[in-house]
C-alpha positions as CSV (number, residue, x, y, z in Angstrom):
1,X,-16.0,-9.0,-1.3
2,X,-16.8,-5.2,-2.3
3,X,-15.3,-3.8,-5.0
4,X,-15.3,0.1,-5.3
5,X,-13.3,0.6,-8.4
6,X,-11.2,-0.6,-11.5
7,X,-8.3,0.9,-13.3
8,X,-7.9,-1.3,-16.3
9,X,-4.4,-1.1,-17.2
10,X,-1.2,0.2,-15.1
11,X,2.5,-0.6,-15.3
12,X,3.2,1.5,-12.7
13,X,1.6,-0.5,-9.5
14,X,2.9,-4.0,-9.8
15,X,6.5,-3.8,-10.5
16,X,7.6,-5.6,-13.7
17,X,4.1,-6.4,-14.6
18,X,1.1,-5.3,-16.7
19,X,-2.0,-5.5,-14.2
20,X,-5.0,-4.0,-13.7
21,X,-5.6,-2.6,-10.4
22,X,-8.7,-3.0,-8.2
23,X,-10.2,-1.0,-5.1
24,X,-11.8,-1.6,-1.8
25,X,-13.5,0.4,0.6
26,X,-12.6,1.2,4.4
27,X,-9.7,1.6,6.5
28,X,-8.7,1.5,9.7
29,X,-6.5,4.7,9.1
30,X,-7.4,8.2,8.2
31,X,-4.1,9.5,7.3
32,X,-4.7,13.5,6.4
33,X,-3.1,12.9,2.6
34,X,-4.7,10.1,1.8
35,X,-5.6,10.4,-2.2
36,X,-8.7,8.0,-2.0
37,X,-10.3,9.9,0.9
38,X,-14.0,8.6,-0.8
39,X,-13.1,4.7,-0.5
40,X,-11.9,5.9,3.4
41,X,-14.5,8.2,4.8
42,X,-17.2,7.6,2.9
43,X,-17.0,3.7,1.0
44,X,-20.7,3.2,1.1
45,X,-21.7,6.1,-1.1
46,X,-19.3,5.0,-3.5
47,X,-20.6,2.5,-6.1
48,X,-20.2,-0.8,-6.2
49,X,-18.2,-2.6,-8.7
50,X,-20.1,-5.6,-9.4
51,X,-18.1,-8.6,-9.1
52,X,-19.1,-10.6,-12.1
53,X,-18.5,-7.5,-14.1
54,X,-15.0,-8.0,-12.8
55,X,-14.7,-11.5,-13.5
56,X,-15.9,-11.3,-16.9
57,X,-13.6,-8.1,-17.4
58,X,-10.1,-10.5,-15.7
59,X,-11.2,-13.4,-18.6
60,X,-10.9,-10.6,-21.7
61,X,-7.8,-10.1,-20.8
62,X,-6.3,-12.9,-20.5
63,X,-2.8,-13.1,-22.0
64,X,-2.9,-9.4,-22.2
65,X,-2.6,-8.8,-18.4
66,X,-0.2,-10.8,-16.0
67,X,-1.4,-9.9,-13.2
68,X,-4.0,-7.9,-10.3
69,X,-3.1,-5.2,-8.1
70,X,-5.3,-5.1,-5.0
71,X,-5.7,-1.4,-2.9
72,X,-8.2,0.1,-1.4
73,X,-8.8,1.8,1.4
74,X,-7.4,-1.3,3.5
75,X,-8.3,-4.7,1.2
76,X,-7.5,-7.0,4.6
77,X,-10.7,-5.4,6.3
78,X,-12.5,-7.9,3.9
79,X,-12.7,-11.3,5.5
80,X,-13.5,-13.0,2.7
81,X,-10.5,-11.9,0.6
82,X,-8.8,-15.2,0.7
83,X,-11.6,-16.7,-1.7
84,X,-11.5,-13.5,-3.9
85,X,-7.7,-13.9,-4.6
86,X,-8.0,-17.6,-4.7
87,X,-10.8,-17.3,-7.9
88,X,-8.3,-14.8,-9.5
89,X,-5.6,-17.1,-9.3
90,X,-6.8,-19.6,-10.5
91,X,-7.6,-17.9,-13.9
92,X,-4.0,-17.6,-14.4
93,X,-3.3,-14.0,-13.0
94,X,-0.4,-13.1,-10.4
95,X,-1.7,-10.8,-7.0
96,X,-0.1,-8.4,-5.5
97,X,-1.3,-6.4,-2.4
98,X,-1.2,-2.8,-0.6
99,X,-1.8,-3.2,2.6
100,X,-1.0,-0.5,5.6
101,X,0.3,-3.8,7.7
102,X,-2.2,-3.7,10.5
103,X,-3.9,-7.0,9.9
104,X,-0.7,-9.3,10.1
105,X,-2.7,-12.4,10.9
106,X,-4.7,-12.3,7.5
107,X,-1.6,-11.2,6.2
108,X,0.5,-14.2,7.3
109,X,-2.1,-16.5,6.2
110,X,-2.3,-15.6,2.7
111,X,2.1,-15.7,2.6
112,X,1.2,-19.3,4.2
113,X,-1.3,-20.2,1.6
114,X,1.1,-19.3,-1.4
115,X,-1.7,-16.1,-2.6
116,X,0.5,-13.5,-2.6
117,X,3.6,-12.5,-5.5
118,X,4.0,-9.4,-4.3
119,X,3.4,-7.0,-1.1
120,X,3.5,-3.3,-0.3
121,X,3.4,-2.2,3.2
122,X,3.1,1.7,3.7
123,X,5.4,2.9,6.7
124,X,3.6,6.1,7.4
125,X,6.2,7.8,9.5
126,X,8.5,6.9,12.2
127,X,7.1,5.4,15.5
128,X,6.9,8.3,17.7
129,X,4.9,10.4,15.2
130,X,2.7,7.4,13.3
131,X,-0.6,8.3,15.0
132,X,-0.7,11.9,14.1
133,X,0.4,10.5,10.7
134,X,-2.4,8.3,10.1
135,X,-5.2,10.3,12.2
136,X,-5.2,7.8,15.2
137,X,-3.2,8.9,18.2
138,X,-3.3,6.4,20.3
139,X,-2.6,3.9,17.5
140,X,-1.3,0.5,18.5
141,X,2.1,-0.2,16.6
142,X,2.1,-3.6,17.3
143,X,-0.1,-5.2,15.0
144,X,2.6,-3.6,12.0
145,X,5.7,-4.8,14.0
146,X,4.9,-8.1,13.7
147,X,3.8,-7.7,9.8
148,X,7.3,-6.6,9.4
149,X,8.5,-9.6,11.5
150,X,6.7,-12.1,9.2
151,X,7.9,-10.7,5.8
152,X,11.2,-10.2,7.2
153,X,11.0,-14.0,7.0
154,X,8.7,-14.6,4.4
155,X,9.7,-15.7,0.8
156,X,7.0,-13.3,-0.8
157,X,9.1,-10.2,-2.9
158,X,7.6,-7.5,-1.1
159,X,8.1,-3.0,-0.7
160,X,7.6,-0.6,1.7
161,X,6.8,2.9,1.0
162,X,6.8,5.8,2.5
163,X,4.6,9.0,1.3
164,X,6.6,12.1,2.6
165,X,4.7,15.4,3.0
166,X,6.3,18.5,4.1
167,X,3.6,18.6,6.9
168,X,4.4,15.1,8.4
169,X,8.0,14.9,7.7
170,X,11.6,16.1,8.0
171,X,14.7,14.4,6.3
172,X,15.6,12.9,9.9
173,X,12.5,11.0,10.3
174,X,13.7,8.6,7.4
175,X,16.6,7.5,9.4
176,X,14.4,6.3,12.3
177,X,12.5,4.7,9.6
178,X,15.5,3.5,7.9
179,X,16.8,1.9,10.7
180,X,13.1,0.5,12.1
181,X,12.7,-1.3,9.0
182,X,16.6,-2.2,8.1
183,X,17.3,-5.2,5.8
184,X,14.0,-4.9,3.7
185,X,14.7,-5.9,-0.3
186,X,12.7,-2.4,-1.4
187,X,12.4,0.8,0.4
188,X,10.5,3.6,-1.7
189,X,9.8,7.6,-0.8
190,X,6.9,8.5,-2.5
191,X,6.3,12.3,-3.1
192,X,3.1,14.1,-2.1
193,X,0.9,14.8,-5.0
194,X,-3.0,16.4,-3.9
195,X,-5.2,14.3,-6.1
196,X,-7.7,16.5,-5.4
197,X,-9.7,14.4,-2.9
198,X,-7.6,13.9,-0.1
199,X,-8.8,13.7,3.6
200,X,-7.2,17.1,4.7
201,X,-6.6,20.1,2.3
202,X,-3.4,22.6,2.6
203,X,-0.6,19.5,2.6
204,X,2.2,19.7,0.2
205,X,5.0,17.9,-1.0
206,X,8.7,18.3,0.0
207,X,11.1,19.9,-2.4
208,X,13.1,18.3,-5.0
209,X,16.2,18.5,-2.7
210,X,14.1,17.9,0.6
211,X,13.6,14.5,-1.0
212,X,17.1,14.0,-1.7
213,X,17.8,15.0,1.6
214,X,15.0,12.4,3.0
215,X,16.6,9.8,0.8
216,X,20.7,10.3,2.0
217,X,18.8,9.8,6.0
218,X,17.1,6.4,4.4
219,X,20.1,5.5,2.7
220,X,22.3,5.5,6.3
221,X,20.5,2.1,6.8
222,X,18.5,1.1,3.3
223,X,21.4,1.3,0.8
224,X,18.5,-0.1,-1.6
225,X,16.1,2.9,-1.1
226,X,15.0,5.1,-3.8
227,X,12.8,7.7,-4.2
228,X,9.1,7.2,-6.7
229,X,7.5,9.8,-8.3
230,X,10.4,12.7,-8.0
């Protein structure tokens, strides 16, 4: 497992919970607003994190943190991310993962395998316009249809999220998303925020009230959506 980064404390990424939250590198997607556009493009001249390092940071904090959010990048690249989850579990810690839903069989297994207590899927856009979204256009959709089939099912409490930029998206594209992914517990729109090291440059965010708008389209089909970060 390669680790490419540690934020030590957040309340904001696993709901409920005080966690730290660790990075991967890679992905499978270059979405243009991507925020950790280093850990995408360019994940082997990042440093390491070494992994002990980790370890002996996860036992300090014992009783202090309940849990370890897991981003990246894309963490399911990692085929050995099974065993890393499994050795933080078993120091007592809860795991919850990002994940862009395009690796549905690693996915499944871990639901299977009781490793998961919490899931976030990123729904990038609506069907027609997800591989200009995410910087593959002749992206295969059906890897993600069948991670939503399996949490629709699963017992796992688990999001998805949508990051809305004015560039990508228009009020009516979150009723095609609202109904493509109808009778999920948590639907979140996320604004657009330029971190600074994003993949493409001159993207912005929506207005207050084009999020609104984006929210009443959602809302035709998620009566639990909300919008994060507004």
């Amino acid at each position: 497992m390669i680790l490419k980064g540690l934020q030590k404390t957040t309340l904001l990424d696993f709901p409920g919970k005080v966690a730290c939250t660790v990075f991967t590198g890679g992905c499978n997607l270059r979405c243009p607003f991507c925020h950790n556009s280093l850990l995408v493009l360019n994940p082997n001249d990042q440093p390491d994190l070494d992994i002990d390092e980790f370890f002996t940071f996860l036992s300090k904090r014992r009783g202090i943190l309940d849990g370890v959010a897991i981003t990246g990048g894309e963490p399911l690249l990692n085929l050995d991310i099974e065993e890393f989850i499994g050795r933080i579990r078993d120091m007592g810690f809860l795991i919850k993962l990002d994940t862009n839903g395009f690796f549905p069989d690693r996915l499944e297994k871990l639901i299977d395998d009781g490793m998961l207590d919490y899931i976030a899927v990123d729904i990038k856009n609506t069907r027609e316009k997800y591989g200009v979204t995410v910087g593959v256009p002749d992206i295969n959709l059906a890897p993600l249809d069948r991670t939503i089939s399996i949490l629709s099912r699963a017992k796992v409490p688990y999001e998805y999220r949508t990051t809305a930029v004015a560039e990508y998206h228009t009020p009516d594209d979150f009723d095609k998303i609202g109904c493509w992914i109808s009778g999920c517990p948590a639907y979140f729109i996320q604004a657009y925020k330029d971190s600074g090291s994003v993949i493409s440059e001159g993207l912005h965010p929506l207005s207050d009230d084009g999020y609104r708008a984006c929210l009443e389209k959602a809302s035709n089909h998620l009566p639990n959506a909300s919008l994060r970060g507004i």
